[in-house]
C-alpha positions as CSV (number, residue, x, y, z in Angstrom):
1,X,46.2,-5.3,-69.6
2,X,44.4,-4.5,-73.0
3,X,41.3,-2.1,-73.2
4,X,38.8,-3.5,-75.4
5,X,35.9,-1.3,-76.3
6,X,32.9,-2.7,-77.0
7,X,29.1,-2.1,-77.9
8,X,25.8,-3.2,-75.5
9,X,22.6,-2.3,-76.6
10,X,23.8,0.9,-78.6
11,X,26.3,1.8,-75.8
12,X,29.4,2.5,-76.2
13,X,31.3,0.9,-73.4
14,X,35.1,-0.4,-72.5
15,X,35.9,-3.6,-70.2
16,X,39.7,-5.6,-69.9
17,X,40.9,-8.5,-72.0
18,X,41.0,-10.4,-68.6
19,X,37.4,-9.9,-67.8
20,X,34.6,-11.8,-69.2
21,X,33.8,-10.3,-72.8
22,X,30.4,-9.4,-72.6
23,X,28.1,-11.4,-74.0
24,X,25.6,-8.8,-76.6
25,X,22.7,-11.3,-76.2
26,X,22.6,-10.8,-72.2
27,X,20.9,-6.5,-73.0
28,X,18.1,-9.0,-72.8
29,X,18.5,-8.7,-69.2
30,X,19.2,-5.1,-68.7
31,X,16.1,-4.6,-70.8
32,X,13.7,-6.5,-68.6
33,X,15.2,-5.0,-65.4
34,X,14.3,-1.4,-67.5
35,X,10.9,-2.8,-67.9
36,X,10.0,-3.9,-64.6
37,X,11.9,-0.7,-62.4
38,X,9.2,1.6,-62.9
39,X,6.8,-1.1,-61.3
40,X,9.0,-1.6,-58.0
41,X,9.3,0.6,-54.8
42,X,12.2,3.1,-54.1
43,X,15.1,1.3,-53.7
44,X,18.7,1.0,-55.3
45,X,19.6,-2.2,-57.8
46,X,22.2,-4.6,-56.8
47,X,24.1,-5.9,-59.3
48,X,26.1,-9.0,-58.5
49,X,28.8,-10.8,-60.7
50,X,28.8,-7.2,-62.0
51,X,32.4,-7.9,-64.3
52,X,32.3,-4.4,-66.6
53,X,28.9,-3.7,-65.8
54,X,27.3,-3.2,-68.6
55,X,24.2,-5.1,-67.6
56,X,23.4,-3.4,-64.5
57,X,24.4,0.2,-65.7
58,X,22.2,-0.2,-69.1
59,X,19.3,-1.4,-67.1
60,X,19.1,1.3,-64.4
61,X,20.5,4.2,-67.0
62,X,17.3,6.8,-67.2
63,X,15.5,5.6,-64.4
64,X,17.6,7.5,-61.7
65,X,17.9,4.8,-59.4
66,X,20.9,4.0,-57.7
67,X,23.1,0.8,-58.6
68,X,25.7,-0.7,-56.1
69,X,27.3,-3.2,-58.4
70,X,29.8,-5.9,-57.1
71,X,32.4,-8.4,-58.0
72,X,35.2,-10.2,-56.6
73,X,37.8,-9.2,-59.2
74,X,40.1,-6.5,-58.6
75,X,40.1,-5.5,-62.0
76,X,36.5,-5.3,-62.5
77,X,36.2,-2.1,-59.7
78,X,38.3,0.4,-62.7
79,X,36.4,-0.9,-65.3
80,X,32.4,-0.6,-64.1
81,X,33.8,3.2,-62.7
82,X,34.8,4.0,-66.3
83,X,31.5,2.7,-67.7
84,X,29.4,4.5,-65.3
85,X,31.4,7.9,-66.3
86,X,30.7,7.2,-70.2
87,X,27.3,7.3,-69.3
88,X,26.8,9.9,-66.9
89,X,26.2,7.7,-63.8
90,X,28.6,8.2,-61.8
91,X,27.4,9.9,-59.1
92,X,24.2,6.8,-58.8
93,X,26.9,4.4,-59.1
94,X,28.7,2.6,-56.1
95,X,31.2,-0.4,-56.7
96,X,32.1,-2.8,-54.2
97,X,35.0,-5.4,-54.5
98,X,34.7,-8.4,-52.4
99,X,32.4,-11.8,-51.7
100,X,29.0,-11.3,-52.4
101,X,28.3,-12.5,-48.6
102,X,30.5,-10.0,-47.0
103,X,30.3,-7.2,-49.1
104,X,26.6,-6.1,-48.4
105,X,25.5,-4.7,-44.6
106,X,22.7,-6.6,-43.0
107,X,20.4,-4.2,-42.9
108,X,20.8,-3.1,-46.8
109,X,17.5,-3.9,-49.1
110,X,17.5,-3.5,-52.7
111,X,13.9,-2.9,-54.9
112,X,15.9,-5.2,-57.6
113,X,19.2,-8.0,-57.5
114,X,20.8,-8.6,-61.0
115,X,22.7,-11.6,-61.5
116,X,25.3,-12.9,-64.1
117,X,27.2,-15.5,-62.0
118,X,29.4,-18.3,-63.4
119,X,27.6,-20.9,-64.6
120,X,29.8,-23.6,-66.3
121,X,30.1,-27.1,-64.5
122,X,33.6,-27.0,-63.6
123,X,34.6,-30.3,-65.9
124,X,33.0,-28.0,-68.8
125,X,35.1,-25.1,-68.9
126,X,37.8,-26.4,-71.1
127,X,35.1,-26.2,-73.7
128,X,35.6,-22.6,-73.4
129,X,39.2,-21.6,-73.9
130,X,38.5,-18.3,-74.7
131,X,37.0,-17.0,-71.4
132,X,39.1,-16.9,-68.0
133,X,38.6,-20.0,-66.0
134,X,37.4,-17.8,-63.2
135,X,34.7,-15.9,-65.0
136,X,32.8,-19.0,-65.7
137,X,33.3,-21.7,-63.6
138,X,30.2,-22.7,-61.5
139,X,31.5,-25.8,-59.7
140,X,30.6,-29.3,-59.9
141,X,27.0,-28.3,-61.2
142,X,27.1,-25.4,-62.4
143,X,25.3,-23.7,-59.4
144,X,27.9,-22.5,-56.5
145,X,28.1,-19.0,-57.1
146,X,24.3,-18.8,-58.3
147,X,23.3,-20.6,-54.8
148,X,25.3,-17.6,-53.2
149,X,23.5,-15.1,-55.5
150,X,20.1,-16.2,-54.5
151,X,21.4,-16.4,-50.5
152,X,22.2,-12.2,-51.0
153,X,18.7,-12.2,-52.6
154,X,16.9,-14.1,-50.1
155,X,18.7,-11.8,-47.2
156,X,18.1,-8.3,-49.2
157,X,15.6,-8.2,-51.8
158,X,12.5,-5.7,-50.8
159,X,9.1,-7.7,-50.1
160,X,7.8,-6.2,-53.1
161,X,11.0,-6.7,-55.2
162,X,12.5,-8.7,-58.2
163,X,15.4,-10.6,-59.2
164,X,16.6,-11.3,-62.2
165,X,19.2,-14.2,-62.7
166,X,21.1,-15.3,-65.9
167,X,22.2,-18.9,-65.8
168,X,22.7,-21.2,-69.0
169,X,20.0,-23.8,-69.0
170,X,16.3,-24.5,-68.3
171,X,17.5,-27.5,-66.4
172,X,19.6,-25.1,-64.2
173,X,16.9,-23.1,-63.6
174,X,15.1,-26.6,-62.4
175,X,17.5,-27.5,-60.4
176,X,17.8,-24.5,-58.3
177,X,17.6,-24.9,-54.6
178,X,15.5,-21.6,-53.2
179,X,16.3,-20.2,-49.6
180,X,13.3,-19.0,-47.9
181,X,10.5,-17.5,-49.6
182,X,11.9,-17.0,-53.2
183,X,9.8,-18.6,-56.0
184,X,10.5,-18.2,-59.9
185,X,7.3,-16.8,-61.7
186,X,9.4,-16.3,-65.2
187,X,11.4,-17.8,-67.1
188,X,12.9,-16.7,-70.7
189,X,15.1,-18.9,-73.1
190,X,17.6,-17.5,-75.6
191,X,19.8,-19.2,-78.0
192,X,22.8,-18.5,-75.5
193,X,21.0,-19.0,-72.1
194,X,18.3,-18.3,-69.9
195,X,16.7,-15.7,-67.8
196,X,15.0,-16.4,-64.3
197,X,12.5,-14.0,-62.7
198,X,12.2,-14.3,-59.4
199,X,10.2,-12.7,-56.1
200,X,8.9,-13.6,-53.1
201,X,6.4,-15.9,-52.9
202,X,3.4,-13.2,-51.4
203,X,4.4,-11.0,-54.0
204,X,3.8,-13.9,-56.7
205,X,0.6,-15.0,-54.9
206,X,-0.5,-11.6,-55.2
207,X,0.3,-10.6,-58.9
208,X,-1.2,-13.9,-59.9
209,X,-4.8,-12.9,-58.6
């Protein structure tokens, strides 16, 4: 194991050489889920595919909201704790380790869901030799672990809530299969990827009249 500090959005943060090195270009996301918090009911963020979580604790820092951030590695649990301490969350910041299926309680709503989920079609990731196999690999299309993210946000996003999902094309985004009542009502390209707003279709209806 190798601490590797590094910065995100001005913050000085640490992660582990076998984790995903965070990507600088992804503060876009914890930027719009800053933006859009103070719009949403009371409710704590879920952050999913959470790996040092940088983008969920830099979206949520200031706005005093609670953040349950999750992912399946072991050593990701150490590293979003020591994060949250470096910026004074600690106390609004819980960390579960585990599938994202079985790791949230039935009855648990969140106001917002962050995703970063693998997103690299499994014969693609040799094209990245750089990045644990684990940390990127989507499956065949891309689009496992994203179809599991958006099954937790079908089951526990608030009515009146929002998602936000990273993924690495506009043809992903496309190709998305939506459970239930999810719709997409933004989309923003980036050099690197792509973000995906997402709510529930009577909240859509509504902020569209």
């Amino acid at each position: 194991m190798a601490r590797v500090d590094f910065t995100f959005g001005g913050l000085d943060l640490t992660t582990d050489d076998r984790l995903l090195e965070p990507r600088e270009w992804t503060h876009e996301q914890s930027t719009w889920a800053a933006d859009l918090l103070p719009q949403l009911p009371e409710g704590p963020v879920l952050e999913l595919c959470a790996g040092a979580g940088h983008i969920g604790l830099a979206g949520v820092r200031g706005s005093g909201r609670r953040l349950v951030a999750v992912d399946r590695e072991e050593l990701a649990a150490p590293t979003i704790r020591s994060n949250a301490e470096r910026l004074g969350l600690t106390e609004l910041v819980e960390v579960r380790r585990g599938d994202l299926s079985e790791v949230i309680a039935p009855d648990e709503r969140f106001a917002m869901v962050i995703a970063d989920p693998p997103w690299v079609p499994t014969a693609g990731i040799g094209r990245f030799p750089q990045d644990p196999p684990g940390a990127i690999d989507g499956g065949d299309d891309g689009l496992s672990v994203a179809s599991q993210c958006l099954a937790v946000i079908a089951e526990h996003l608030l009515p009146e809530g929002i998602a936000l999902l990273q993924l690495g094309t506009l043809d992903q985004v496309a190709a998305l299969d939506l459970p239930g009542d999810l719709v997409v009502d933004e989309v923003r390209e980036y050099p690197r990827g792509v973000l995906a707003r997402l709510s529930r279709l009577s909240r859509a209806a509504g902020s569209s009249r």
